[in-house]
PyMOL Python script that loads the backbone (N, CA, C, O; Angstrom):
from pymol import cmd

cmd.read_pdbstr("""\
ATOM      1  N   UNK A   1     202.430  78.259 -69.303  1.00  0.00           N
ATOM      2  CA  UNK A   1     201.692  79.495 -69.076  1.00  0.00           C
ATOM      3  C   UNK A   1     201.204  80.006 -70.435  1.00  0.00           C
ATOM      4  O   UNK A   1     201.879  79.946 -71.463  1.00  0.00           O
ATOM      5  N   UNK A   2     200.295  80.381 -70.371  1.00  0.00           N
ATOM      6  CA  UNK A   2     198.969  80.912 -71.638  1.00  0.00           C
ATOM      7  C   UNK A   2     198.990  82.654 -71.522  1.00  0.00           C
ATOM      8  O   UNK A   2     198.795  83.377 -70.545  1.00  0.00           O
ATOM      9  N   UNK A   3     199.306  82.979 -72.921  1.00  0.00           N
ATOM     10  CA  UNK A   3     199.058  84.522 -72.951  1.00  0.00           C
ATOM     11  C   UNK A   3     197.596  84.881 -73.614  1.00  0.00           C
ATOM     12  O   UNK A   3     196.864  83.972 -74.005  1.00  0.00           O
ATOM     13  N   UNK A   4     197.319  85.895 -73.689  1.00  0.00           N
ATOM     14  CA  UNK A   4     196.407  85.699 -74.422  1.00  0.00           C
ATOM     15  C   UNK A   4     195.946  87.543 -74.154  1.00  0.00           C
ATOM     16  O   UNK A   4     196.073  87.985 -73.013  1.00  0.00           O
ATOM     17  N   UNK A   5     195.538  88.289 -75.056  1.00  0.00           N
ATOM     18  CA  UNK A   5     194.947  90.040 -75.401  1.00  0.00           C
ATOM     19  C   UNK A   5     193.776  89.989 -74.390  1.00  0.00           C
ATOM     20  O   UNK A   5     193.236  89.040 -73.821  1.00  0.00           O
ATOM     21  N   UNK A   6     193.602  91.075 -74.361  1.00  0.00           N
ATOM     22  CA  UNK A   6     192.479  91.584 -73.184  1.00  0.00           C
ATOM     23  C   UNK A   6     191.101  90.894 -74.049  1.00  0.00           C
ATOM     24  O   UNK A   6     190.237  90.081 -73.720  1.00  0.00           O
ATOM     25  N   UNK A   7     191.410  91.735 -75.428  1.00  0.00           N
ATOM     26  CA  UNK A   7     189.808  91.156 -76.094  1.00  0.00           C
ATOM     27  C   UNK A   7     189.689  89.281 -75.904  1.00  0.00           C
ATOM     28  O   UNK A   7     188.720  88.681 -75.438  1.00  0.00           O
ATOM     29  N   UNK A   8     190.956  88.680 -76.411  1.00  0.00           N
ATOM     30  CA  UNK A   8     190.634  87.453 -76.168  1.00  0.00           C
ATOM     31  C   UNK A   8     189.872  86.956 -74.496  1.00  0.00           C
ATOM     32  O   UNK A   8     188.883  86.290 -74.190  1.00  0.00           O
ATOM     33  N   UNK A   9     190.787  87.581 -73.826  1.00  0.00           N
ATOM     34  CA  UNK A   9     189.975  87.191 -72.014  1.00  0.00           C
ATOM     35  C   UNK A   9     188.702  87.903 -72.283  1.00  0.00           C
ATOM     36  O   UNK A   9     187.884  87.032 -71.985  1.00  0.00           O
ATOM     37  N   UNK A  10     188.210  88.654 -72.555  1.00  0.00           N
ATOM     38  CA  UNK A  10     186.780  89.105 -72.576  1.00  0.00           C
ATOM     39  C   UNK A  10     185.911  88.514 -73.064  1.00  0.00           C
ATOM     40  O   UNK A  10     184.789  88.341 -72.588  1.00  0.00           O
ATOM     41  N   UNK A  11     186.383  88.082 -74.207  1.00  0.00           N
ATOM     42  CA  UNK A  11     185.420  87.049 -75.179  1.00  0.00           C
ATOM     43  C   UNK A  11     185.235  85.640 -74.632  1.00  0.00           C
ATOM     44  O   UNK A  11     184.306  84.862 -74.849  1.00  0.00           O
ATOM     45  N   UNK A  12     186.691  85.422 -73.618  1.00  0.00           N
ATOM     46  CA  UNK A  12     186.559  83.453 -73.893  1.00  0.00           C
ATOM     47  C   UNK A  12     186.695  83.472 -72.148  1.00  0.00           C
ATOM     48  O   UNK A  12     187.136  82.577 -71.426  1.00  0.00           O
ATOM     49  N   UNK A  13     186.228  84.634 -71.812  1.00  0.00           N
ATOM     50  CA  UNK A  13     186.425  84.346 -70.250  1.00  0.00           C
ATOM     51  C   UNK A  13     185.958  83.222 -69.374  1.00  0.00           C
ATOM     52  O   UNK A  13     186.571  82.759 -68.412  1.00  0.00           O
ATOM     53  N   UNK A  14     184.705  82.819 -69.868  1.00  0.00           N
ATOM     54  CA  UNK A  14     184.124  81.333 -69.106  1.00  0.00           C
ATOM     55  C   UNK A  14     185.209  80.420 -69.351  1.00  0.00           C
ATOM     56  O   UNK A  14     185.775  79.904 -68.388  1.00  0.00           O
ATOM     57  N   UNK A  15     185.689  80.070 -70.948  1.00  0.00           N
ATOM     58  CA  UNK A  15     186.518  78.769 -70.460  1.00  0.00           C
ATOM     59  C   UNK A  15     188.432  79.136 -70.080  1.00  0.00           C
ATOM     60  O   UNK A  15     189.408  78.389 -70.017  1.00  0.00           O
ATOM     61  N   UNK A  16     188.276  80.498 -69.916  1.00  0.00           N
ATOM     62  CA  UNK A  16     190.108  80.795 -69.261  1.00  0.00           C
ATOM     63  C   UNK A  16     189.536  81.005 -68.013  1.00  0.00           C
ATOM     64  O   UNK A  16     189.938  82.138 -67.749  1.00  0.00           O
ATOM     65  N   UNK A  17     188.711  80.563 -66.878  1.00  0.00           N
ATOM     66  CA  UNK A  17     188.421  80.598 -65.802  1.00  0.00           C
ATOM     67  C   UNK A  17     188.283  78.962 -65.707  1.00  0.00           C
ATOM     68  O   UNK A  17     189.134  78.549 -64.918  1.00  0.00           O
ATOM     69  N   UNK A  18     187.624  78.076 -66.162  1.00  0.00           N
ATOM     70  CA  UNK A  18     188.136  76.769 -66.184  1.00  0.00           C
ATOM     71  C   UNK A  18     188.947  76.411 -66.321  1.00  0.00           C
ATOM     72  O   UNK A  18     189.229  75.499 -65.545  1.00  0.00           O
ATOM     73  N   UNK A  19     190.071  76.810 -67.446  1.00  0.00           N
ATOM     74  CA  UNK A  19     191.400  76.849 -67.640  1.00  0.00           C
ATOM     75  C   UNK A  19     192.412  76.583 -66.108  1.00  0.00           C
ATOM     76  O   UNK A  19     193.193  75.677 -65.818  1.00  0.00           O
ATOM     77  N   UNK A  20     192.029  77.651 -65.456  1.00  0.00           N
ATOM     78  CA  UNK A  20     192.842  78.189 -64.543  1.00  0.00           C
ATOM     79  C   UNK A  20     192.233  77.387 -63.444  1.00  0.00           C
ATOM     80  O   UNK A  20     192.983  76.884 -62.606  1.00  0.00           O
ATOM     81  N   UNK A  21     190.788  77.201 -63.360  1.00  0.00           N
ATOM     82  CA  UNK A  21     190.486  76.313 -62.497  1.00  0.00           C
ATOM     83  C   UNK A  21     191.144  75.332 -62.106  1.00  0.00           C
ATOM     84  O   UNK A  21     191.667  75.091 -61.019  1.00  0.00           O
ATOM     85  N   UNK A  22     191.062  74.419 -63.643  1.00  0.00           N
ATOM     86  CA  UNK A  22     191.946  72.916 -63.238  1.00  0.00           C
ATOM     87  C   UNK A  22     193.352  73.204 -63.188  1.00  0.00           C
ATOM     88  O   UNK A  22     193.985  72.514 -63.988  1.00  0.00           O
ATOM     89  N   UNK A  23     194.054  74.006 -62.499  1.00  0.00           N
ATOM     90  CA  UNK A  23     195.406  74.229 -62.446  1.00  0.00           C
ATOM     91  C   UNK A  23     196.120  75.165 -63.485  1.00  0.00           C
ATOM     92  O   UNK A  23     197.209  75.634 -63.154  1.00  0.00           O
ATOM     93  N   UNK A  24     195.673  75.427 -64.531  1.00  0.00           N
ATOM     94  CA  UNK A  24     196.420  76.334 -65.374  1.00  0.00           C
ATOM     95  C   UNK A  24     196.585  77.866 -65.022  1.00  0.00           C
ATOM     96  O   UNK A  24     195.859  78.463 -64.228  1.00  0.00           O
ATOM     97  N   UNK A  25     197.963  78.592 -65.936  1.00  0.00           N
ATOM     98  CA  UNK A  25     197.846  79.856 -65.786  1.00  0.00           C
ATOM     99  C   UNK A  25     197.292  80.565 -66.799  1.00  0.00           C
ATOM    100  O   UNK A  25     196.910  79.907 -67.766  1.00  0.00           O
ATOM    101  N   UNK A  26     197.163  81.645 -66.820  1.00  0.00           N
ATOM    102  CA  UNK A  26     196.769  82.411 -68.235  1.00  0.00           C
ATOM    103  C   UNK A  26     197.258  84.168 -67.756  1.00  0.00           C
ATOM    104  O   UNK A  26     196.929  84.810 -66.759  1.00  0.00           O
ATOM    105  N   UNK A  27     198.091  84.529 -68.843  1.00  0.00           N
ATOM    106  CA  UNK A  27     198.477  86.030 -68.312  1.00  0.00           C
ATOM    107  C   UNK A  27     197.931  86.364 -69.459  1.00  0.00           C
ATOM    108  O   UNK A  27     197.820  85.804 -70.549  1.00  0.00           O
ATOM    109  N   UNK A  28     197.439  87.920 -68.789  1.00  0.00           N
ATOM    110  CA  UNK A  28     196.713  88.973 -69.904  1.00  0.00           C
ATOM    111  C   UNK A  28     197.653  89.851 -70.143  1.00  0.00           C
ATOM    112  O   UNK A  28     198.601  90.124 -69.407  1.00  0.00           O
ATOM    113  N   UNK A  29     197.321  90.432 -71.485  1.00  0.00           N
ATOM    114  CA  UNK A  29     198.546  91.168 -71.693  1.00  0.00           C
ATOM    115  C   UNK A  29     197.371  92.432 -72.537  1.00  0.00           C
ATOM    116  O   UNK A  29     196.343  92.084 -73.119  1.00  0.00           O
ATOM    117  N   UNK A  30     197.835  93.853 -72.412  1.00  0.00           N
ATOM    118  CA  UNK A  30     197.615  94.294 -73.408  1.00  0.00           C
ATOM    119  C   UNK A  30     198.750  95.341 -74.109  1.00  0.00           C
ATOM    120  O   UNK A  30     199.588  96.054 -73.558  1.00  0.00           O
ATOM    121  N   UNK A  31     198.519  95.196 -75.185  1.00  0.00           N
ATOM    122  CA  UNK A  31     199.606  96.101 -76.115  1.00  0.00           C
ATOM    123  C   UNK A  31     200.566  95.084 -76.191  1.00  0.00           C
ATOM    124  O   UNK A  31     201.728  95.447 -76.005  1.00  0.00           O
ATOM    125  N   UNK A  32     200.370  93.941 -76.410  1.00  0.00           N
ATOM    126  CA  UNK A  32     201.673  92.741 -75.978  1.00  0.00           C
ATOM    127  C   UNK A  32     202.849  92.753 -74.617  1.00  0.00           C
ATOM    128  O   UNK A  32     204.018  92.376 -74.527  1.00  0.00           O
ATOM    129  N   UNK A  33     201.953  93.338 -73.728  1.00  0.00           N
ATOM    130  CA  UNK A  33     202.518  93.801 -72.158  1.00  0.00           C
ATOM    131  C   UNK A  33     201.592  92.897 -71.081  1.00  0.00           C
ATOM    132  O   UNK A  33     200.361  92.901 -71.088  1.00  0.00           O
ATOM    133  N   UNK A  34     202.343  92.202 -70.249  1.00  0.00           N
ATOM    134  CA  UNK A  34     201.397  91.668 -69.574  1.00  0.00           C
ATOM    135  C   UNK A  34     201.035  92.641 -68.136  1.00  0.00           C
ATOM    136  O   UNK A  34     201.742  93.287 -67.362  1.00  0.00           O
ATOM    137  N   UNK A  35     199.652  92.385 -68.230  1.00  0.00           N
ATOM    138  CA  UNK A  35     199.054  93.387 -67.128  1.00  0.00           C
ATOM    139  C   UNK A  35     198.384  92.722 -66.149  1.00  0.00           C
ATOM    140  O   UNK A  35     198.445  93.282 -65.054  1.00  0.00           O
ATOM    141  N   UNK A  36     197.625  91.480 -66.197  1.00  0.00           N
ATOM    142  CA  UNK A  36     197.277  90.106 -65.033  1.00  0.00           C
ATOM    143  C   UNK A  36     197.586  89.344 -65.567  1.00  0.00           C
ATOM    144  O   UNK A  36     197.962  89.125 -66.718  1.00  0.00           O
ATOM    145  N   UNK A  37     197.356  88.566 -64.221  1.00  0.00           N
ATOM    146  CA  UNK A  37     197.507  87.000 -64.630  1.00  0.00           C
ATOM    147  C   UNK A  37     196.139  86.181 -63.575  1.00  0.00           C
ATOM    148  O   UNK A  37     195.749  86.436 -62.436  1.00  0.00           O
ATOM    149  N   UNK A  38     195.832  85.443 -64.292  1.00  0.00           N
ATOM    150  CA  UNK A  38     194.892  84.338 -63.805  1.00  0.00           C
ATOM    151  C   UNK A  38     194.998  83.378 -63.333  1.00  0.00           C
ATOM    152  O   UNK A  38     195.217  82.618 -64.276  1.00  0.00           O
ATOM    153  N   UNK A  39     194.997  82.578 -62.066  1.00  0.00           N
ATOM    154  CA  UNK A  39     195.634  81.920 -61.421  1.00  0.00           C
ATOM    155  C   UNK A  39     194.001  80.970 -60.702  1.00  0.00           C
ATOM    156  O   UNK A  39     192.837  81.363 -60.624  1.00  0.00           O
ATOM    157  N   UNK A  40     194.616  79.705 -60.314  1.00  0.00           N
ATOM    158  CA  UNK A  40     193.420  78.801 -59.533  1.00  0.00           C
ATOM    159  C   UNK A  40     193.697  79.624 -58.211  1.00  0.00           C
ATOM    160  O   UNK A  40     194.728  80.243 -57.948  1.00  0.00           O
ATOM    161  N   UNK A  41     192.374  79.483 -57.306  1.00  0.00           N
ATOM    162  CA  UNK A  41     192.309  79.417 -55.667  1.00  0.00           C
ATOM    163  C   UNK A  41     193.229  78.285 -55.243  1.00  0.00           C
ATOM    164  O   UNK A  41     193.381  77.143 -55.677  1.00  0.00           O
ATOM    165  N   UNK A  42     193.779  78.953 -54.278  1.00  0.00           N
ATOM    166  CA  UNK A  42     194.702  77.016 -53.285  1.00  0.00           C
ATOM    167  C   UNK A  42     192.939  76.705 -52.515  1.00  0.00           C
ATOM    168  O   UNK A  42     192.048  77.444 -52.094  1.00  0.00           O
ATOM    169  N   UNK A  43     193.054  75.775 -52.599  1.00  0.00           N
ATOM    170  CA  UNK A  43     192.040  75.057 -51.955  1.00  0.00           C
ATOM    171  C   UNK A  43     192.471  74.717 -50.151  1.00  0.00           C
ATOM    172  O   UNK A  43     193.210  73.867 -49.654  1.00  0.00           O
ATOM    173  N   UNK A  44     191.715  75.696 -49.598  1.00  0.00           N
ATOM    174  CA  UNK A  44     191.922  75.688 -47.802  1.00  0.00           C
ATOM    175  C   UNK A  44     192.356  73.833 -47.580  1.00  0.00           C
ATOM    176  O   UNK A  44     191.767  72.846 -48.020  1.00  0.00           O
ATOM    177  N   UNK A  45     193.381  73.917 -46.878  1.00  0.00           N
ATOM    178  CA  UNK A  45     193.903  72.462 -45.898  1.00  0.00           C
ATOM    179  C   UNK A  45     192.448  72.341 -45.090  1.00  0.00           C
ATOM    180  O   UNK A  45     192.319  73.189 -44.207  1.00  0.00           O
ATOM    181  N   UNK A  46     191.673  71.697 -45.207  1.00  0.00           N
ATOM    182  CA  UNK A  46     191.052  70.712 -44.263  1.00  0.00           C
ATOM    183  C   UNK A  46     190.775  69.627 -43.755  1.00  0.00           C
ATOM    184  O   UNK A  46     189.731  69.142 -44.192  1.00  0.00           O
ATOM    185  N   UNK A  47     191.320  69.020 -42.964  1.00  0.00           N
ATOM    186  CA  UNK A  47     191.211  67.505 -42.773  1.00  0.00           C
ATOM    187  C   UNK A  47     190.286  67.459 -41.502  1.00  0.00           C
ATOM    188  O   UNK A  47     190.257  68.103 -40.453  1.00  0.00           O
ATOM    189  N   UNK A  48     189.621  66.539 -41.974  1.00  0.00           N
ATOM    190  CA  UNK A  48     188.478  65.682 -40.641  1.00  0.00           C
ATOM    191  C   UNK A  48     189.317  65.011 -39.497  1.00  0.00           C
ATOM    192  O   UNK A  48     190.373  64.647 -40.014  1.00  0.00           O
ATOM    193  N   UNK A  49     189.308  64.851 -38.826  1.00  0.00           N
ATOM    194  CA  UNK A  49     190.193  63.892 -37.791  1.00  0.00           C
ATOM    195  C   UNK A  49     189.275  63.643 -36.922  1.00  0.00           C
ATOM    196  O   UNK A  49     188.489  64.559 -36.680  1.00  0.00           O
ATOM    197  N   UNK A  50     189.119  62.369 -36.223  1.00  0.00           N
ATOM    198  CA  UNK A  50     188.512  61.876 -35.557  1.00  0.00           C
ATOM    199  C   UNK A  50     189.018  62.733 -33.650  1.00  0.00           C
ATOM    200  O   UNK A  50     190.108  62.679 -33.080  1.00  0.00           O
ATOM    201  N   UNK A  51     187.811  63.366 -33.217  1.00  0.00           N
ATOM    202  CA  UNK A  51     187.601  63.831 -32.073  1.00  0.00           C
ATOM    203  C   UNK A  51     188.178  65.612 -31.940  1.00  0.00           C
ATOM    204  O   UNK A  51     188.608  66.228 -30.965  1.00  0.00           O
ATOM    205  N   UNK A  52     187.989  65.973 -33.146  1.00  0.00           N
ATOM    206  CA  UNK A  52     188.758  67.185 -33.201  1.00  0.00           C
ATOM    207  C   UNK A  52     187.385  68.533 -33.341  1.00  0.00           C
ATOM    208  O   UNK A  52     187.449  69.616 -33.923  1.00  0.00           O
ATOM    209  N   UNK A  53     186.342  67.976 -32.638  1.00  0.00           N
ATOM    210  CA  UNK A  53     185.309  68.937 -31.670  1.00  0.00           C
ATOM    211  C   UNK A  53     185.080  68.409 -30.906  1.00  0.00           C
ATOM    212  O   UNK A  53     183.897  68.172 -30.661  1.00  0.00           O
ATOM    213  N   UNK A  54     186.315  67.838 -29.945  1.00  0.00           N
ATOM    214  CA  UNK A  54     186.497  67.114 -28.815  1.00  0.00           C
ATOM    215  C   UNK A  54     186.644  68.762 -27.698  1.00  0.00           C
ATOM    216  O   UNK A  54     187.538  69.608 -27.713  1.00  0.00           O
ATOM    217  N   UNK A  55     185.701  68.711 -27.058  1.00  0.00           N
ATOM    218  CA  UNK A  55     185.391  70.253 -26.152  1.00  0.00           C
ATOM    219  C   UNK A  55     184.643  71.390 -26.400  1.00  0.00           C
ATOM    220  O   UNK A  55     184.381  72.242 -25.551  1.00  0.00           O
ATOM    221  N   UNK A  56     184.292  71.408 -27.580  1.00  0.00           N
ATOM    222  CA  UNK A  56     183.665  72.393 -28.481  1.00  0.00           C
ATOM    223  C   UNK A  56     181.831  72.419 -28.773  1.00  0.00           C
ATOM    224  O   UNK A  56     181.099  73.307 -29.212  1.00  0.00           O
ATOM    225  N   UNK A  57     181.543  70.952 -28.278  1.00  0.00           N
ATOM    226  CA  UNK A  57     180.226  70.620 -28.418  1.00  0.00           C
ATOM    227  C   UNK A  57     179.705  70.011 -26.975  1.00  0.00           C
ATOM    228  O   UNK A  57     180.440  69.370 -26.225  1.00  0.00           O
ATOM    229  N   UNK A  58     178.352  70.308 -26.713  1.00  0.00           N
ATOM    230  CA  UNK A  58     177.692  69.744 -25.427  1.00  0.00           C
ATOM    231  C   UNK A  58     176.536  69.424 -25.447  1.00  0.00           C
ATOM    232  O   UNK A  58     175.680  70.209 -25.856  1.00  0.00           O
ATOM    233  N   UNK A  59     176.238  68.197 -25.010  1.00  0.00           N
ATOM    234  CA  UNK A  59     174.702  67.581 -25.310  1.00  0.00           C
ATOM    235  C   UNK A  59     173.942  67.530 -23.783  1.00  0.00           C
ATOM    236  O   UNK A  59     174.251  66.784 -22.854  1.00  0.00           O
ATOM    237  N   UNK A  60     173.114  68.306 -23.799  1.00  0.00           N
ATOM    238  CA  UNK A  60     172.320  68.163 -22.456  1.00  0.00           C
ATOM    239  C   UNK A  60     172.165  66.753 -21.825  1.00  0.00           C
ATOM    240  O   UNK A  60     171.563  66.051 -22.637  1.00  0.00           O
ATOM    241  N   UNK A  61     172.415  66.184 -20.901  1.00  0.00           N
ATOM    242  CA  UNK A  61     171.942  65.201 -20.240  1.00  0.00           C
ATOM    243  C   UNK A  61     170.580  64.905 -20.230  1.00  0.00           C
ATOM    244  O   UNK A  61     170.474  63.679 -20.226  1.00  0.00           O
ATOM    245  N   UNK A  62     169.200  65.586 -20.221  1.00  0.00           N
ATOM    246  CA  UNK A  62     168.573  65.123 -21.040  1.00  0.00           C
ATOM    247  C   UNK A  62     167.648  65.423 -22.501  1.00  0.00           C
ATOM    248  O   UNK A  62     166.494  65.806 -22.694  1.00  0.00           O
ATOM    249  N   UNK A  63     168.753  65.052 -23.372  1.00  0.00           N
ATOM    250  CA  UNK A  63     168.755  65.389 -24.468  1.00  0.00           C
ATOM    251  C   UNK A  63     167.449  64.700 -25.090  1.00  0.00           C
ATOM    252  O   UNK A  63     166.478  65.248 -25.610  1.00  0.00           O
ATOM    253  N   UNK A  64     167.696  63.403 -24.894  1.00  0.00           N
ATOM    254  CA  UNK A  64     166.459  62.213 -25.455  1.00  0.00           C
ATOM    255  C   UNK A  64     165.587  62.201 -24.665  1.00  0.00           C
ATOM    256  O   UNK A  64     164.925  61.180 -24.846  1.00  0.00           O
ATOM    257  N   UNK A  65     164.999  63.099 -23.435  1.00  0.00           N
ATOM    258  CA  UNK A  65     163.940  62.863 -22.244  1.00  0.00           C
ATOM    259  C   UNK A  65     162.731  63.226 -23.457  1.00  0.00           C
ATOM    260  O   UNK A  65     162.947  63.966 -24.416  1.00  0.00           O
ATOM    261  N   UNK A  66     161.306  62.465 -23.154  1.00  0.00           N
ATOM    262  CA  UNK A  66     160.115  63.026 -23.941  1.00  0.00           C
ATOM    263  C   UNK A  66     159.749  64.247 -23.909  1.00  0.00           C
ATOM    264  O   UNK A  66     159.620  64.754 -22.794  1.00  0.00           O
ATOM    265  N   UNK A  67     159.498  65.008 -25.028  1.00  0.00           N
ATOM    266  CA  UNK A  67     158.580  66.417 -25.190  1.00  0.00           C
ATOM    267  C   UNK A  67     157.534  66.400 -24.007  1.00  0.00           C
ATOM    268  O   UNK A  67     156.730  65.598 -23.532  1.00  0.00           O
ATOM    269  N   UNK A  68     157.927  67.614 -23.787  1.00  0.00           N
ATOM    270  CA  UNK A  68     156.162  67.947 -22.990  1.00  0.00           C
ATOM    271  C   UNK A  68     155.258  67.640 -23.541  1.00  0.00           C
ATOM    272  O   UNK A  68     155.596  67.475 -24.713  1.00  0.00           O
ATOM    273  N   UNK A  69     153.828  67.368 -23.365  1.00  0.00           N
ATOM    274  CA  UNK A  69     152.612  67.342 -24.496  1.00  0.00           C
ATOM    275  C   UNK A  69     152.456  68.493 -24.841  1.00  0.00           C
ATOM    276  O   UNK A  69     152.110  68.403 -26.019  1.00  0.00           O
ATOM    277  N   UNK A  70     152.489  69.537 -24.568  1.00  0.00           N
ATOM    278  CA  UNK A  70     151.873  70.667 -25.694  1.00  0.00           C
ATOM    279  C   UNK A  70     152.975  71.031 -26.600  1.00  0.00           C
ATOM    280  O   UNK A  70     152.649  71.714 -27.571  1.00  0.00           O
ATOM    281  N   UNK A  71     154.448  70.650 -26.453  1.00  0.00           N
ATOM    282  CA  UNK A  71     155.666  70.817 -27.723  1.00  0.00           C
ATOM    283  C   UNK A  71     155.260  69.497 -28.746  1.00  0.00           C
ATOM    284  O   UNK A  71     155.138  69.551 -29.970  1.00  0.00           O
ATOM    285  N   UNK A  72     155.078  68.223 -27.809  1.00  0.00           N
ATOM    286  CA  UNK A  72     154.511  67.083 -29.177  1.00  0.00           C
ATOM    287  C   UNK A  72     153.196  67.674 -29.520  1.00  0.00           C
ATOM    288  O   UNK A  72     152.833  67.303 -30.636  1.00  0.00           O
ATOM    289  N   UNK A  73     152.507  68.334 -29.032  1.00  0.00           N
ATOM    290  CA  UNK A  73     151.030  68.326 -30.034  1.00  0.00           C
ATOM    291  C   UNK A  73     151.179  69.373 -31.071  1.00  0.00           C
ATOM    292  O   UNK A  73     150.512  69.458 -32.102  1.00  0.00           O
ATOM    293  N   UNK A  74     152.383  70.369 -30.579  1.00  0.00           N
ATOM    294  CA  UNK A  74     152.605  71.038 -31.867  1.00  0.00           C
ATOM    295  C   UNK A  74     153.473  70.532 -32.730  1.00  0.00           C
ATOM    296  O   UNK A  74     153.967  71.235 -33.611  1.00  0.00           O
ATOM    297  N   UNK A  75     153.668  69.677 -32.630  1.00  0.00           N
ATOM    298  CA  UNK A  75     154.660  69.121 -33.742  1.00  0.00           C
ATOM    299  C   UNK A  75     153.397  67.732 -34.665  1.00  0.00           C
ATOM    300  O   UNK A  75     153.547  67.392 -35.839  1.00  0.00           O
ATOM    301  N   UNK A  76     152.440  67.269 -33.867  1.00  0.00           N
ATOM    302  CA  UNK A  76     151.666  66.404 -34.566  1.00  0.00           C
ATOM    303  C   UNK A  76     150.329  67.308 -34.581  1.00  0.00           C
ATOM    304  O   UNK A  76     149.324  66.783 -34.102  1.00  0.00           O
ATOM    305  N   UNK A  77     150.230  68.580 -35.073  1.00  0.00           N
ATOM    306  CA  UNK A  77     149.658  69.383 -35.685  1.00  0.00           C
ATOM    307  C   UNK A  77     148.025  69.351 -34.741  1.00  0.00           C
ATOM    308  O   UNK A  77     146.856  69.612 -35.021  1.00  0.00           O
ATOM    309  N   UNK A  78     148.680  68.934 -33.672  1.00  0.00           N
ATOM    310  CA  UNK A  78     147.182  68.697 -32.674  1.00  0.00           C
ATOM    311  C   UNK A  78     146.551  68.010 -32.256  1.00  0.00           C
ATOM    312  O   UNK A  78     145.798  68.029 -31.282  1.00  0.00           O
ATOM    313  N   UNK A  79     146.969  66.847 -33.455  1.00  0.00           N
ATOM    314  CA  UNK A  79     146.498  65.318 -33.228  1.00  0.00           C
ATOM    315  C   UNK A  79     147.287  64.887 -32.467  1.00  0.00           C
ATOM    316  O   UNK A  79     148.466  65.239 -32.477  1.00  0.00           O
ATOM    317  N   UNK A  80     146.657  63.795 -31.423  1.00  0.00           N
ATOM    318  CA  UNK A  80     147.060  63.141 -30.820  1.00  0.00           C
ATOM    319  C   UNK A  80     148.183  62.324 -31.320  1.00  0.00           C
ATOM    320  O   UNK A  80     148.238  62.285 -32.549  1.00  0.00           O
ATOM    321  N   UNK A  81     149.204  61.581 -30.613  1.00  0.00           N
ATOM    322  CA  UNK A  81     150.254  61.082 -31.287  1.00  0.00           C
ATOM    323  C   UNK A  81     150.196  58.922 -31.763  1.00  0.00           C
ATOM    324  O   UNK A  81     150.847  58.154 -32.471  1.00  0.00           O
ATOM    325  N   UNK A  82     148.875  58.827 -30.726  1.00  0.00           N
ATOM    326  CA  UNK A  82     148.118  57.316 -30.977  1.00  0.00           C
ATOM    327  C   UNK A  82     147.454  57.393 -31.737  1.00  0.00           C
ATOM    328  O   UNK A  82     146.796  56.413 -32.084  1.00  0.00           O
TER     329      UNK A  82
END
""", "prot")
cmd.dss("prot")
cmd.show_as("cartoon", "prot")
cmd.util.cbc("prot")
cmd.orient("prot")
């Protein structure tokens, strides 16, 4: 753990926020009293797992049926699509 005066955190604050980023601490002190401390975020648990927006999502049955022609002609700016 890293002490360090208020003026020092004021001055060198970009790299005692990297500091603390990659895992370090840093306590502020003033008057040689510590008054914070600087600490990393825990990084939220998230894991991917296979089928785990299993109920949560729904695809129309017909999802892939063709555009109407006047939704494709606005999408091919009017022109025909041949």
């Amino acid at each position: 753990m890293k002490t360090v005066s208020i003026h020092v955190a004021k001055t060198h604050l970009s790299s005692l926020v990297e500091e603390a980023a990659a895992g370090g601490e840093i306590v502020i002190a003033k008057a040689g009293k510590p008054i914070a401390r600087l600490v990393p975020l825990e990084k939220p648990d998230f894991r991917k797992t296979f089928g785990m927006l299993k109920g949560k999502i729904w695809v129309s049955e017909d999802f892939d049926a063709p555009l109407p022609p006047e939704i494709l002609n606005a999408f091919c700016g009017g022109r025909s699509r041949d």
